[in-house]
N, C-alpha and C positions, 0 to 999 in steps of 0.2 A: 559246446554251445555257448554262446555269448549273446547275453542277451543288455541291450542298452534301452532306458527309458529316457524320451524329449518329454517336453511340458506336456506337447498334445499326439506324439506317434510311439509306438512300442517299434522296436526292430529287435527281430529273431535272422538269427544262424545259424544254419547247420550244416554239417561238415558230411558230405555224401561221400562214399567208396565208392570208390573207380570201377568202370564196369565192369572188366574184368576180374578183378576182386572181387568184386559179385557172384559172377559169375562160376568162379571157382567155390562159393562159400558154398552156392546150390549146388552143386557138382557134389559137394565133399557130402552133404546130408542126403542127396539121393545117393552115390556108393555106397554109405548106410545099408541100405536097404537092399544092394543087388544078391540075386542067387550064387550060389559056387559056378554055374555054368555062363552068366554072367559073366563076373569076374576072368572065368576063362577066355569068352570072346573078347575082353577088352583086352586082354595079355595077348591075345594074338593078333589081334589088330592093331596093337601098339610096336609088336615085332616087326610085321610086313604089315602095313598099309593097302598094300595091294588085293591081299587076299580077297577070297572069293568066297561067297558063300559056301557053296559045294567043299572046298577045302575047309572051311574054319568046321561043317559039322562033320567032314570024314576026320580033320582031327581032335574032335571033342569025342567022336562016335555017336554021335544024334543025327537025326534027318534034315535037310536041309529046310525042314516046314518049318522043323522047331528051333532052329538059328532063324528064320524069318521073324518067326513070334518074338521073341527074344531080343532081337535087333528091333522090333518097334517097341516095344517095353522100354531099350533104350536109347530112344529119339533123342531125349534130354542131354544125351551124354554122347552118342557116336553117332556122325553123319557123313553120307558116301557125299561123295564130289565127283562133280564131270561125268563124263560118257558111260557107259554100261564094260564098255571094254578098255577105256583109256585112263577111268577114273579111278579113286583112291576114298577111303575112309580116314576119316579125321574125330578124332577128340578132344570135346571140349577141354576136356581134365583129365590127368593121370594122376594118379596115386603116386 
């Protein structure tokens, strides 16, 4: 921060982080905080992208309600893209 005094104006700087950078610092303090099953569904959406519901819970072994829940838990961090059937999941941040 640099801060410079005139006779009659104060001028203040600051040095903002990149959005991104940002954006990852939130990422890394919400992971913090995910469950084990969590942390599963982002490992498999980070392998295939594609996946699908019905697959990420037959291979967690939970129901696909509870990947629903779960996937809006975390909105913050994994969002589908595109079509129902053409589209893909992305994340904001990996570990």
């Amino acid at each position: 921060m640099d801060i410079a005094i005139g006779i009659d104006s104060v001028k203040v700087t600051f040095e903002l982080q990149r959005r991104e950078a940002a954006k990852r610092n939130v990422a890394k303090n919400v992971a913090k905080n995910l469950t084990e099953r969590q942390q599963l569904i982002i490992g498999i959406i980070s392998e295939n992208p594609h996946s699908t519901r019905a697959e990420i819970a037959s291979s967690i072994g939970v129901s696909p309600k509870t990947i629903e829940r779960d996937l809006a838990a975390l909105s913050d961090i994994v969002h589908y893209v595109g079509s129902k059937k053409g589209g893909h999941w992305e994340i904001v941040y990996e570990k």
